[in-house]
N, C-alpha and C positions, 0 to 999 in steps of 0.2 A: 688959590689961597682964599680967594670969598668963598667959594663953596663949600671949602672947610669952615671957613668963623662962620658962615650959616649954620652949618649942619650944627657946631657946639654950643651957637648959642640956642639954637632949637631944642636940644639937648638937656641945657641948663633950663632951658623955659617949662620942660617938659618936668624935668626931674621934682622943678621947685612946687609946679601944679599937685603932680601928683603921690609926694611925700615923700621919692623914691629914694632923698639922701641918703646914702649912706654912709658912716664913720668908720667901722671894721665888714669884710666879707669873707668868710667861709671859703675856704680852699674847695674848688668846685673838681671830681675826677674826669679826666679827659672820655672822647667817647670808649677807647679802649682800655682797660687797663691792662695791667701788667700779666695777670691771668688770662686774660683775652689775646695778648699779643703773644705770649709762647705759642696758642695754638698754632700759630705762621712762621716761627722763627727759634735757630737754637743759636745760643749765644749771649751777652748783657745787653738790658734793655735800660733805658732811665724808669724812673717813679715816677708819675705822673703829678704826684700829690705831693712830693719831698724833694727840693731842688739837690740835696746830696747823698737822694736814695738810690737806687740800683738792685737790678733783681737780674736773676741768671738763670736760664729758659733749657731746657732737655727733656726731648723725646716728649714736647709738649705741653710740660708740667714745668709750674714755676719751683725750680727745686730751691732756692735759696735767695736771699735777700738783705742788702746792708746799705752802710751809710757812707759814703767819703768823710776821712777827720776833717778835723777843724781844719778854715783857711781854706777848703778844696768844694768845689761843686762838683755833681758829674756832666760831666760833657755829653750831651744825647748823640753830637754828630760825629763827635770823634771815638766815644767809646770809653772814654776813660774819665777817670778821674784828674779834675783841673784848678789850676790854682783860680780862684773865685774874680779876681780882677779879667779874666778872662771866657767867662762862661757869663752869657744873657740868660737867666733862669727864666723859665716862661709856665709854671706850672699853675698860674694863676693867674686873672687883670692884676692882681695888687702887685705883683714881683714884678711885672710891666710897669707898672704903675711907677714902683721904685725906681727905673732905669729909664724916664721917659720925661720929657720938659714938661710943663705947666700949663694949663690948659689946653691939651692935646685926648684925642680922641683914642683909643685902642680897643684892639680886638677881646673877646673873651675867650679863650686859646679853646674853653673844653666848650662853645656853641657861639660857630660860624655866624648867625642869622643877630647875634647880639654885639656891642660893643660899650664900652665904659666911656665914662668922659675923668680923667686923672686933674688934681689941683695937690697942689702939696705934697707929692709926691704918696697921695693917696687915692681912691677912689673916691668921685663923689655919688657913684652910682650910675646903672646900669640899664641900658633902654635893648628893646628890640629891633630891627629893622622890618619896615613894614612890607607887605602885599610877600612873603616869603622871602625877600632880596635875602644877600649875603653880606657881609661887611668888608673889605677890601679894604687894609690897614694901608697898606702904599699909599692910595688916592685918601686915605680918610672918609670914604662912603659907601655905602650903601649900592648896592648893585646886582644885576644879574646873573651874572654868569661870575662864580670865582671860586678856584682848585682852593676846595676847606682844607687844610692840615691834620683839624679835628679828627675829620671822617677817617684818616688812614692812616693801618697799620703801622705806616713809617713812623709816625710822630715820636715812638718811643728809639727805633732803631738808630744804629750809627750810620753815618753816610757811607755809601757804595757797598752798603751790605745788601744780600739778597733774603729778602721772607717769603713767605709763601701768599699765593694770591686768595682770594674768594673764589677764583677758579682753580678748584683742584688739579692741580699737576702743571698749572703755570706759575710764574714768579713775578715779582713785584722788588723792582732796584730800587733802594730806598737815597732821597737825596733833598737835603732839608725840610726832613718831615712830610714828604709828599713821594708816594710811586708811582714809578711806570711800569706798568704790565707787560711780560716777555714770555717766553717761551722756550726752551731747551733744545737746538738744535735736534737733537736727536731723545728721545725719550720723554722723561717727566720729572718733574722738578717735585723733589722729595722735602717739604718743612721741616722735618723733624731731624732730617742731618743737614739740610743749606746744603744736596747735590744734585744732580742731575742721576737720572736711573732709567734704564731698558722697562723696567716693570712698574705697571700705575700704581702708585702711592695710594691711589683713591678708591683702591678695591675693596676696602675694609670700613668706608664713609657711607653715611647711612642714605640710603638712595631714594626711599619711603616717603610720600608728602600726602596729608590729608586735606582731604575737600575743604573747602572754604566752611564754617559755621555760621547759620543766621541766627544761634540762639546765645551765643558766649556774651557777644556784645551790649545784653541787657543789664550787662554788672557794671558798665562803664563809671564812671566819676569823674573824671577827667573836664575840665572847661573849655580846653580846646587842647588843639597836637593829641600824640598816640597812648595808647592805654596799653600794657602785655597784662596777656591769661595765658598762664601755662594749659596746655592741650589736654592735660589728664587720661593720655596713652602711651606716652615715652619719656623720656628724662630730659630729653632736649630740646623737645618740642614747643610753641608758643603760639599764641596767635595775637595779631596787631589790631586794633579795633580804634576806628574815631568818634563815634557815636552811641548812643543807645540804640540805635536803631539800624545801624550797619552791619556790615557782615563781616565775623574774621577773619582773616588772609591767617593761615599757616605759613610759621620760618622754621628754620634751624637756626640751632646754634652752631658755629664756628666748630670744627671738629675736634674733639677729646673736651667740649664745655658743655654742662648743662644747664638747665634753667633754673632760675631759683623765685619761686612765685612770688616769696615774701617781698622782696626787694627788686621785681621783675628785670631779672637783668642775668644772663649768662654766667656759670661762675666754674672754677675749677671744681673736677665731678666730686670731692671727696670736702665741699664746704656745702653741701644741700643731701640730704636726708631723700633719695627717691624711691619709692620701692617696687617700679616698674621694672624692667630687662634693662640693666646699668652696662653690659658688654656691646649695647649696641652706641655707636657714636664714637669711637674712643678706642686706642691703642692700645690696649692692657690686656695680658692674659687671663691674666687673676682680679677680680672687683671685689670689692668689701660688701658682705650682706648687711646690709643699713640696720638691719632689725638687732642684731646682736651684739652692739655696742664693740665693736671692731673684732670679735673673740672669731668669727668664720668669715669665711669667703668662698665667692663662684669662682668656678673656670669658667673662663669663655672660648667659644669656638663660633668661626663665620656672625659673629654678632650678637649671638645668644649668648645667654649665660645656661649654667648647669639647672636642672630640677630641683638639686639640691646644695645646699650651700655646707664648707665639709670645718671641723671645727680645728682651732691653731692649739698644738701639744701645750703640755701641763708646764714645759719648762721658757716657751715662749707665746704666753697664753693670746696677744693681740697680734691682727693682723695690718700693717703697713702698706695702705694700698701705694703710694709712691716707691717707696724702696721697693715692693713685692715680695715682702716675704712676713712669716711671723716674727716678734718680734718680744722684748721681755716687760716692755713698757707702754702704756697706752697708749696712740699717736694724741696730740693735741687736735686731729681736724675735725671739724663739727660733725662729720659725719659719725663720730665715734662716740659722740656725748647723748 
């Protein structure tokens, strides 16, 4: 218990030096979102940003999205929709904040390494914890070693469901926000139906990584932590940079997401404009040719797309890269604008 009133009043001593109060915070998005997490999982997921949102995940693709009515939250562990006196909404410190006594310390659900100090059932603002530590809401400190939430897939899923891992063809049992990594007795463990299969799922995942860059990272801006540049040879691709003077590590994105430079951040393929090989990363047979404002598309085969991109009839003049087919109305996704 002193370790705690140290830590808040350290807190408070800090917050007041260095003007960090604050009165209202911005709904912050967890590390994954909702487009992020279908790539691992089919089935509903919660919002990470909307305690009575709810999105529902196929073949990858966030196909659909809504709100619990009035009175109801969604339940991330259970899967459903719940009456509100029963669901702890955590999509933010402030909805903590709300459910949480009076001068008491909490975590910031969407970055592990931070935590808030709550009065009034409000924020008064938000510190980091130093040398890299993590924050350990249990003990109320600062620490070493501790399983972030933030970091995984589960956060969004219901308990004792299965998503898919970072390791392709193993799985990840989700159980309060946090997974264990498994493996399929027999076979490989398929994300995009939650089964198990004889044949690797991962055949079709882009297998490609490019040498490190020592010239990307002279565009840096960043004051400290990681900066992303997309690669500017594939639609997925990125590189992580700490410095101006460092070299960039090459990632992937999460399979069937690409990169989105503006916003550097992973996103479903048909919200970013790329006009590299779109058939590579990604489950689809048919891609939308970015340049034509959804009106043609490629096929794809083993990862490539066509030479040519082939145009949608007179009677259904846009192409729907989610549904896969032409279509008689424009889609709304920015790929198409």
């Amino acid at each position: 218990m002193k370790g705690l009133l140290a830590t808040i009043n350290m807190a408070k001593m800090l917050l007041t030096l260095f003007g960090l109060l604050i009165l209202h915070q911005d709904v912050v998005e967890a590390t994954y979102t909702m487009n992020e997490t279908c790539a691992y999982y089919t089935g509903y997921i919660a919002n990470p940003t909307n305690c009575k949102g709810w999105g529902a995940c196929e073949d990858g693709v966030l196909k659909a999205t809504g709100n619990c009515s009035d009175g109801y939250l969604y339940d991330s562990k259970k899967g459903i929709c719940n009456y509100a006196s029963k669901v702890q909404c955590a999509t933010s410190a402030q909805n903590i904040c709300e459910n949480s006594d009076d001068n008491t310390l909490v975590a910031q659900p969407s970055d592990c390494t931070q935590y808030c100090y709550c009065k009034n059932k409000t924020i008064m603002g938000c510190t980091k914890c130093p040398n890299n530590q993590l924050f350990n809401p249990s003990s109320g400190t600062c620490v070493n070693t501790y399983t972030c939430p933030a970091d995984s897939i589960c956060r969004l899923i219901p308990n004792n469901k299965f998503a898919g891992s970072e390791t392709c063809g193993n799985y990840l049992r989700c159980l309060d926000g946090s997974g264990t990594e498994g493996s399929c007795s027999t076979g490989f463990f398929n994300a995009l139906t939650g089964k198990c299969q004889s044949t690797n799922p991962c055949s079709t995942v882009n297998t490609n990584t490019l040498a490190p860059d020592t010239s990307i990272c002279s565009g840096y801006t960043e004051t400290s932590g990681p900066q992303y540049f997309a690669d500017d040879s594939t639609c997925y691709g990125y590189y992580t940079c700490e410095s101006t003077t460092g070299t960039g590590i090459w990632r992937s994105c999460p399979y069937t997401l690409n990169f989105d430079g503006t916003i550097s951040t992973c996103v479903q393929a048909n919200q970013v404009k790329c006009l590299k090989n779109r058939c590579a990363n990604i489950n689809l047979t048919f891609v939308t040719d970015p340049s034509s404002s959804c009106k043609k598309y490629y096929y794809c085969s083993d990862g490539q797309q066509s030479s040519t991109s082939t145009s949608c009839p007179t009677n259904a003049p846009y192409f729907d890269e989610v549904l896969q087919a032409c279509v008689p109305t424009v889609p709304s996704y920015p790929i198409c604008s």
